[in-house]
C-alpha positions as a LaTeX table, in Angstrom:
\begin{tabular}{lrrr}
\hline
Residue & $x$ (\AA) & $y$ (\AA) & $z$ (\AA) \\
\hline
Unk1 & $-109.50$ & $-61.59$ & 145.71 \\
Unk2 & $-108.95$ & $-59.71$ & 148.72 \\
Unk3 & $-109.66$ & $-61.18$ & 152.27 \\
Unk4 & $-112.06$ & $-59.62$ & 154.84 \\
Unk5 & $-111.41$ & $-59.21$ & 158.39 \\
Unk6 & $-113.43$ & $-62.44$ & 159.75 \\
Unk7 & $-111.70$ & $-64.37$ & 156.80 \\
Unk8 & $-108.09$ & $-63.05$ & 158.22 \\
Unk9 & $-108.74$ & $-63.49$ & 161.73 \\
Unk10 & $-110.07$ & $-66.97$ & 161.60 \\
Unk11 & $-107.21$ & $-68.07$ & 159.92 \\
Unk12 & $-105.12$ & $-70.12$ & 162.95 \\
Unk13 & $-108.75$ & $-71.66$ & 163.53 \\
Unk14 & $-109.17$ & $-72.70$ & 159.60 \\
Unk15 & $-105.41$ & $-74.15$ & 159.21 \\
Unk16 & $-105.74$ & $-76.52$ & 162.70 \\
Unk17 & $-108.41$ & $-78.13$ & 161.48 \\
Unk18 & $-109.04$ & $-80.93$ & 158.69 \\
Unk19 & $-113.21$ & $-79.93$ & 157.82 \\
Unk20 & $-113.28$ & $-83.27$ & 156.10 \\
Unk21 & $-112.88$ & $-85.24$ & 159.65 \\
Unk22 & $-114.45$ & $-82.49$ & 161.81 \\
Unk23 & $-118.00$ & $-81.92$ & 162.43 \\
Unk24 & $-117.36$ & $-78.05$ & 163.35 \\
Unk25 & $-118.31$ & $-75.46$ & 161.28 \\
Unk26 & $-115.92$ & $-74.35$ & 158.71 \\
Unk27 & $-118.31$ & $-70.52$ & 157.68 \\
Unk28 & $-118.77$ & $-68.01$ & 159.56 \\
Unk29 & $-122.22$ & $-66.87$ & 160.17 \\
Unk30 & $-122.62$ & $-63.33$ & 159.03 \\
Unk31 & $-124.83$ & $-61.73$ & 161.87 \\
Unk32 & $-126.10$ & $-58.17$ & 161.49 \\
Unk33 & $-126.26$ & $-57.07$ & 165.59 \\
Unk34 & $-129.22$ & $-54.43$ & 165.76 \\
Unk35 & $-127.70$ & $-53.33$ & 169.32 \\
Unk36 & $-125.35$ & $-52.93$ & 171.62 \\
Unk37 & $-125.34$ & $-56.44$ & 172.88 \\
Unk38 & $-122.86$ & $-59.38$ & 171.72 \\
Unk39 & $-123.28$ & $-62.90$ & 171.89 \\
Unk40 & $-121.23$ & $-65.06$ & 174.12 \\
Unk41 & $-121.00$ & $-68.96$ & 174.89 \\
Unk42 & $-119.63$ & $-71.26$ & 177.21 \\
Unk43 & $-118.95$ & $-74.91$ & 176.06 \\
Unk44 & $-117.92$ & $-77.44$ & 177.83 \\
Unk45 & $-114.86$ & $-79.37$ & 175.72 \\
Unk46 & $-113.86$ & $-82.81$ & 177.32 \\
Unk47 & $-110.34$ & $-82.95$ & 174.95 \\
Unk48 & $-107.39$ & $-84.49$ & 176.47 \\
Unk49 & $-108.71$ & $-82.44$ & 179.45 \\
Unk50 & $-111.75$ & $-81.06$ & 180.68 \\
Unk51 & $-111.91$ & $-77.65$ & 179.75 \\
Unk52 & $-114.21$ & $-74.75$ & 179.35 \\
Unk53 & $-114.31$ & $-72.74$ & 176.31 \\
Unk54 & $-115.17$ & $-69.08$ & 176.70 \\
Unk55 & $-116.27$ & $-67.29$ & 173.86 \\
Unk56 & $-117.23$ & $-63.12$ & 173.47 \\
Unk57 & $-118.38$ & $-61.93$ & 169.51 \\
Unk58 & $-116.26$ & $-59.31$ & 168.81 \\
Unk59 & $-115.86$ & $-57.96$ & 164.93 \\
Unk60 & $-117.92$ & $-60.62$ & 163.29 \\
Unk61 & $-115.98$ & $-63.29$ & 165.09 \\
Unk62 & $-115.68$ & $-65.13$ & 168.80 \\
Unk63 & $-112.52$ & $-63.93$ & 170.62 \\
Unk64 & $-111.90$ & $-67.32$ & 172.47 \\
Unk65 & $-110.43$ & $-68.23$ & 175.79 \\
Unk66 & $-109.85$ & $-72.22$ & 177.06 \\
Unk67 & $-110.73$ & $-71.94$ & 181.13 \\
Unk68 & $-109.52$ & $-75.20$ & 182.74 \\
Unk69 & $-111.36$ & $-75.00$ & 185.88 \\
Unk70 & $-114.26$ & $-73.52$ & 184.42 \\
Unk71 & $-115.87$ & $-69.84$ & 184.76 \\
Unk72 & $-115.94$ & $-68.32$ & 188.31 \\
Unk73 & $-119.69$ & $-68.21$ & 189.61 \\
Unk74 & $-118.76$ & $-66.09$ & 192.68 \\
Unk75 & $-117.57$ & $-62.74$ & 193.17 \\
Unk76 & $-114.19$ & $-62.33$ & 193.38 \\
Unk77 & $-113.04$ & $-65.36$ & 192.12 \\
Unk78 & $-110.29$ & $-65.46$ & 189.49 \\
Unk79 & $-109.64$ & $-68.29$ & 186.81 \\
Unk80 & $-106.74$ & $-69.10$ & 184.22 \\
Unk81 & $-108.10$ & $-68.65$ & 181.05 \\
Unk82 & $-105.39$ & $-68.97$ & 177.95 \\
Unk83 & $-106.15$ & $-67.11$ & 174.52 \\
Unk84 & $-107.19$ & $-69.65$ & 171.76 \\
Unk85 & $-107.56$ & $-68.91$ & 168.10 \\
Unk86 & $-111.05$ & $-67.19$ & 167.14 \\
Unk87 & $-113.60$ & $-68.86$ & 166.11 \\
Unk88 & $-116.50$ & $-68.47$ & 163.51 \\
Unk89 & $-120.07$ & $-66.95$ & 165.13 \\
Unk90 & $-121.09$ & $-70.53$ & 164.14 \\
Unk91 & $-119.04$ & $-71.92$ & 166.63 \\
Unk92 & $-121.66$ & $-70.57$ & 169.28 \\
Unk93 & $-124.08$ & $-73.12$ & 168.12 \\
Unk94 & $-121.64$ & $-75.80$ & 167.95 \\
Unk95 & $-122.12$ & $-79.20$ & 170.00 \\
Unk96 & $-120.89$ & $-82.19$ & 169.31 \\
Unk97 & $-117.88$ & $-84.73$ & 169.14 \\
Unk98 & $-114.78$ & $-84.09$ & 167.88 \\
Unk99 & $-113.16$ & $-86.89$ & 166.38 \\
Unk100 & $-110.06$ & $-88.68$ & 167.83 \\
Unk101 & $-106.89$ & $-87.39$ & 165.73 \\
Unk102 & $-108.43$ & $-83.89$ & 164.61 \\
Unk103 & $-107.76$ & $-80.93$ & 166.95 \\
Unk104 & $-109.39$ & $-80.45$ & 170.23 \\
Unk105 & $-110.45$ & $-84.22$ & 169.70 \\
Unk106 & $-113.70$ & $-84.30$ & 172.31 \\
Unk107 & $-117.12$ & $-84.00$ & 173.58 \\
Unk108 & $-118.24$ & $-80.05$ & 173.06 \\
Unk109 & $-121.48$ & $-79.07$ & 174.74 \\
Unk110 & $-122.97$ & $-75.68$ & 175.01 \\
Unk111 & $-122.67$ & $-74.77$ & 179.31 \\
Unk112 & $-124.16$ & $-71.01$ & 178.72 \\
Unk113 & $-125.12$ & $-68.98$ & 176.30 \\
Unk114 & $-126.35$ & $-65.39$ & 176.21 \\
Unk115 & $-125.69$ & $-61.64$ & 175.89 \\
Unk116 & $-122.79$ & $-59.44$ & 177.08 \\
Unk117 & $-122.43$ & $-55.95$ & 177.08 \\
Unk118 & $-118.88$ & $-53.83$ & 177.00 \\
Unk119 & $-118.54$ & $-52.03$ & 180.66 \\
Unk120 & $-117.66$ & $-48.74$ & 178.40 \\
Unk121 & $-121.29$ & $-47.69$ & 176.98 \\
Unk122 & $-121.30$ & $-47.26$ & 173.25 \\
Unk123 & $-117.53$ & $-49.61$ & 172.94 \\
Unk124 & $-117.42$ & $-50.37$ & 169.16 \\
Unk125 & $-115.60$ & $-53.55$ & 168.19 \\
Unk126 & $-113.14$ & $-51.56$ & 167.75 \\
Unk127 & $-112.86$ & $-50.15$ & 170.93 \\
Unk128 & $-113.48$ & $-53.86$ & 172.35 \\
Unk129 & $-110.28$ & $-55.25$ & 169.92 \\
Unk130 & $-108.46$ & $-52.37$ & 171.44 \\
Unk131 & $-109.26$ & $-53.32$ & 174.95 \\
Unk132 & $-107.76$ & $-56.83$ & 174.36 \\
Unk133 & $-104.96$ & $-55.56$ & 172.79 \\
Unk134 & $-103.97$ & $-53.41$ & 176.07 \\
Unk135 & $-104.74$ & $-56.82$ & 178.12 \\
Unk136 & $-107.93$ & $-56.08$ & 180.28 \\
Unk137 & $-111.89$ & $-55.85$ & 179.31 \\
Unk138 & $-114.99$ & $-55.27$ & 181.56 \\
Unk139 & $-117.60$ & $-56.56$ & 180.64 \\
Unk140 & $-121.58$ & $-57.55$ & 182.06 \\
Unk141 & $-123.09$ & $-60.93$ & 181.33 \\
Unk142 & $-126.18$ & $-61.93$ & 180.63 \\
Unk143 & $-126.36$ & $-65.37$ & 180.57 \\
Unk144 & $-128.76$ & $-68.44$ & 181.53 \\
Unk145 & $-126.14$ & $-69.41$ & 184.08 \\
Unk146 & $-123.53$ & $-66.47$ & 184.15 \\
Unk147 & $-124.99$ & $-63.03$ & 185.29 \\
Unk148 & $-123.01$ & $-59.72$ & 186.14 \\
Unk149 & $-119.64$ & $-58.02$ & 185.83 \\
Unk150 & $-116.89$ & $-59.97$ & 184.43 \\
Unk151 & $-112.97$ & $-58.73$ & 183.46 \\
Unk152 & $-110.26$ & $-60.43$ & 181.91 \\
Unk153 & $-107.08$ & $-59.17$ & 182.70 \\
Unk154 & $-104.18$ & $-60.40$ & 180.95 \\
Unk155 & $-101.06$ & $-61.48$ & 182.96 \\
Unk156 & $-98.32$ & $-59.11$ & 182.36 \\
Unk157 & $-95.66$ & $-62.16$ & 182.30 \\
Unk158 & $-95.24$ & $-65.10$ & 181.09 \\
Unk159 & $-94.48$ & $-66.53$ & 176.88 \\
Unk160 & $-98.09$ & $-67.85$ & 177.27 \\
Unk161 & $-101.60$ & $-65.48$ & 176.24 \\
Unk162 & $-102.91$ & $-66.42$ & 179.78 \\
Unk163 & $-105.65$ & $-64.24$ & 181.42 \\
Unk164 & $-107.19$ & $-64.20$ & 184.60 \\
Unk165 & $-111.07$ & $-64.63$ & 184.04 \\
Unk166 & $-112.75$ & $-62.81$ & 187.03 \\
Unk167 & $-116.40$ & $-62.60$ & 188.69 \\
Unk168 & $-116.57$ & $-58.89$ & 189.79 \\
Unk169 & $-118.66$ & $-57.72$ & 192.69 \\
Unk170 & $-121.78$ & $-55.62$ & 191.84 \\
Unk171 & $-119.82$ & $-52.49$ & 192.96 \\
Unk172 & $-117.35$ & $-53.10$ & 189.73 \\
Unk173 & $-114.65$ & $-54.44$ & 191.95 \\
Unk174 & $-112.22$ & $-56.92$ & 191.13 \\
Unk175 & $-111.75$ & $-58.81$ & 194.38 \\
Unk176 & $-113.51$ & $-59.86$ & 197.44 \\
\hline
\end{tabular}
């Protein structure tokens, strides 16, 4: 039986986790998006550390970046965030604990939640993959919390998948 392209890409997130332990969802929801807009949440994950988990719905799955000191709120403010494994669109809805000796043991609570739109009118997921791929994506929020142009740019060096998660100015600039 052949395997689609949500099946394939949440395959790190299926193998790190034991579903019989773990309250977090093992589908993925299968969302038919009428427009451009994408979903995107925030959770807040108290694992061994306090992180914040940054999700963007790309391809029928959420492209997922851990942010340790949480999402910049000002413009021109920059933030580590490291590539994770994708999630399921479930995963958006997802709150709850984690239970100590699964993975990302933890308290997960939704922080924000909304809409974002690709910076390049019309991007396809496609186009949005391919954006990732080449390491930077501008995007606009449209959150409860989070409002405005966003980028993450990936760091050139480095054997991690670290980004820089960055509050834009209005004017589409990337610093102060």
């Amino acid at each position: 039986m052949p395997v689609s392209k949500q099946e394939d890409a949440l395959g790190a997130y299926t193998r790190k986790r034991n579903f019989g332990n773990t309250p977090e969802p093992l589908k993925n929801d299968r969302v038919s998006r009428t427009g451009p807009n994408r979903q995107f949440v925030i959770q807040r994950h108290h694992a061994s550390t306090l992180h914040f988990d940054f999700r963007l719905e790309v391809d029928g799955v959420l492209k997922s970046w851990a942010v340790p000191k949480g999402p910049p709120q000002a413009a021109g403010i920059r933030r580590l965030a490291i590539k994770v494994e994708d999630h399921p669109l479930s995963y958006a809805k997802f709150e709850g604990t984690i239970p100590e000796g699964n993975y990302g043991a933890g308290k997960v609570k939704i922080w924000d939640h909304g809409w974002y739109l690709p910076e390049v009118q019309g991007a396809s997921d496609k186009d949005i993959n391919s954006q990732i791929r080449k390491g930077s994506l501008k995007f606009i929020l449209q959150g409860r919390k989070l409002k405005g142009k966003f980028v993450l740019t990936k760091f050139t060096k480095g054997e991690r998948d670290q980004w820089l998660l960055i509050k834009r100015k209005e004017d589409g600039s990337d610093t102060k």
